[in-house]
C-alpha positions in Angstrom: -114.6 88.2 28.7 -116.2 84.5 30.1 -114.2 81.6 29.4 -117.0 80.1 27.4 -116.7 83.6 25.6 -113.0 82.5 24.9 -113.9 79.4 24.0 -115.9 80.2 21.7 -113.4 82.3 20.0 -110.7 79.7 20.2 -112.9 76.9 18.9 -113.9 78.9 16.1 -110.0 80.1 15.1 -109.1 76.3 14.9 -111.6 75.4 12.5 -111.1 78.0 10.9 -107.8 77.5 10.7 -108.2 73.4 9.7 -110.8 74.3 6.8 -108.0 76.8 5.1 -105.4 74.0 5.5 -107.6 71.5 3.9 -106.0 70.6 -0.1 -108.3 71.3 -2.3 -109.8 69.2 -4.5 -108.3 68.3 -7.2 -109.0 69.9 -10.5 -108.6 68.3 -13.6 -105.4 69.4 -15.7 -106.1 72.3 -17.5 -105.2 71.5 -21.5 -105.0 74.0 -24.1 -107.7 73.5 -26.9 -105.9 72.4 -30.6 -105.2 75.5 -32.2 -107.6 77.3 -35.0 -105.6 78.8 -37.9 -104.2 82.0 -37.6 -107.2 84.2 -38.6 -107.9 86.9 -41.4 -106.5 90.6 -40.7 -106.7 93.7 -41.9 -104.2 96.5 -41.1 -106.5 99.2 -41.9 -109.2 98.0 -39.5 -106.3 97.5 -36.4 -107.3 99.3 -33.1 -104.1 100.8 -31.5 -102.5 100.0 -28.3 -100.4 102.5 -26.4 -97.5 100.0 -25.7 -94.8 102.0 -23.8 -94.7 106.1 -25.1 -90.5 105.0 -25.6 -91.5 102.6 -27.7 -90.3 103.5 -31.9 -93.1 100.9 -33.3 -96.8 101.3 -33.4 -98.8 98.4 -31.7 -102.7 97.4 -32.9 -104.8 94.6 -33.0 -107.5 93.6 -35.5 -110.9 93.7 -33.7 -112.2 90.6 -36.3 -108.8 88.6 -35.4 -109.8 88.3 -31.5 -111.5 85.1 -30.1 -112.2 84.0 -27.0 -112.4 80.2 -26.1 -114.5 79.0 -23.4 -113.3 75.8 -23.6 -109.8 76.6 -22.3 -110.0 80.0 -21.4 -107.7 81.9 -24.0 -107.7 84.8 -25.5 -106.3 85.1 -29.5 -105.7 87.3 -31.5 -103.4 89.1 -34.3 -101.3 91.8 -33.1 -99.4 94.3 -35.7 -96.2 96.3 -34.6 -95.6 99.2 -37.4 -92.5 100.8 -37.3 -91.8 104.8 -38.5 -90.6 103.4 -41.9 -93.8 101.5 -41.9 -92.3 97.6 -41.7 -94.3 95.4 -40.3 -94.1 92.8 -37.6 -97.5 90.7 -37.4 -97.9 88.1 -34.7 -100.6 85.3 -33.8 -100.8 85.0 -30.4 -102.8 83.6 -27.3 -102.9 84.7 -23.6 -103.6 82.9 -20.9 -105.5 85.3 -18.0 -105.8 82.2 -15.1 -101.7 82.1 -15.1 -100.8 85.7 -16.9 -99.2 84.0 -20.1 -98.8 84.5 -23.5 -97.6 82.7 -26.6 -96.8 83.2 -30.4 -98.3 81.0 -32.3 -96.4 81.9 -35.7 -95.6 85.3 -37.5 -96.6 86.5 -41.0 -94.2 87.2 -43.7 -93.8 89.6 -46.1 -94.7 86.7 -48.8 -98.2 86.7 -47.8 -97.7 83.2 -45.3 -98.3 82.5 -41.8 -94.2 80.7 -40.1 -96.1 78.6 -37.5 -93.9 78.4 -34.3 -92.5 74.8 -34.7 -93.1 74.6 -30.5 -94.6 77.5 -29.0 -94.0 77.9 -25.3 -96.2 79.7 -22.7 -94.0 83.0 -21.2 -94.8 85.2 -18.5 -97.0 88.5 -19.4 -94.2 90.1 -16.5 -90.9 88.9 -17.6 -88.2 91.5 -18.6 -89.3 91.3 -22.4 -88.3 93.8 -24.8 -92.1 94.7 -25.9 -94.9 94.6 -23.3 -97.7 94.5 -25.8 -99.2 91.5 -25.2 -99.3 92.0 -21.2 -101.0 95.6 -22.5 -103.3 93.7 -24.2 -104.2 92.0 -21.3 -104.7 94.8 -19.0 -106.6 97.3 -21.8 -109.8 94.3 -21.9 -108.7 90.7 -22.8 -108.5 89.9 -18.9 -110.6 90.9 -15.8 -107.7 89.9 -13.4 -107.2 86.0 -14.2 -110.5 85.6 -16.5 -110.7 86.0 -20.4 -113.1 89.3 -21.1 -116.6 87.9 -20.9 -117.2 88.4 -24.9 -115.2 89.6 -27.4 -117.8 92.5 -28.2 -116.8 93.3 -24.5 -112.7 93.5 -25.6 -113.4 95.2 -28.5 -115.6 98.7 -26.6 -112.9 98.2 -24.2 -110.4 98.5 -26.1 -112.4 101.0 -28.3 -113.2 103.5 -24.7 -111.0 102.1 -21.8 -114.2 103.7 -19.6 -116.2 100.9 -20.8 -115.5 98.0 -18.2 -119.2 96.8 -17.9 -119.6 93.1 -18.2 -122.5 91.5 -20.6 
């Protein structure tokens, strides 16, 4: 090689190098859009998720309880855990795709009434939790990698025929 050859090479590396060390600009601070009330469900309609095969409860989600919102980039829905006896655990939740987070919203009661969570906090979709459905949720169609689904008629086939992954 020619020393202008090298030079070449070596000016190229440092800028390079000085573009990927440049901050980026800053980005406004993402805030979570006020919460819609926990929607409609119906346990006859729930599409099943296959949660963990040691796992004694069923897991589904109601296809009409999933949104999507644009405007913060969340995914909600209702999830339903049935055990054998056929007790019922429902939960209103959100997940975050950009940071792979979920929350719980609130939880419905065998009265017919939503328990809002007095504080909900954000928790990891990879923590050592004892159920995993809500990161199986996200990896079965509510996130492509750190995105929301593009539509929810998009979650929905997915989760319908996990062979469906085309984008709107």
């Amino acid at each position: 090689m020619t020393f202008k050859t090298l030079a070449g090479i070596f000016l190229g590396l440092t800028l390079s190098l000085n573009a990927v060390a440049q901050p980026a600009p800053d980005e406004p601070e993402w805030q979570e859009s006020e919460l819609p009330p926990p929607p409609a469900f119906d346990v006859g309609k729930l599409i099943p998720l296959d949660v963990s095969p040691n796992s004694s409860l069923v897991y589904g989600v109601d296809p009409a309880s999933i949104s999507i919102s644009t405007k913060d980039g969340l995914v909600r829905y209702v999830m339903v855990a049935t055990s054998a006896s056929g007790a019922r655990n429902v939960m209103y939740e959100g997940i975050r795709c950009a940071t792979g987070e979920y929350k719980t919203y609130g939880r419905y009661s065998s009265d017919g009434r939503w328990n809002m969570v007095s504080n909900p906090e954000w928790r990891t979709l990879f923590g050592n939790m004892p159920s995993k459905h809500a990161l199986r949720f996200a990896r079965a169609g509510a996130c492509d990698s750190a995105a929301p689904a593009p539509s929810v008629h998009v979650l929905v086939n997915r989760l319908k025929d996990p062979s469906f992954r085309t984008t709107e």
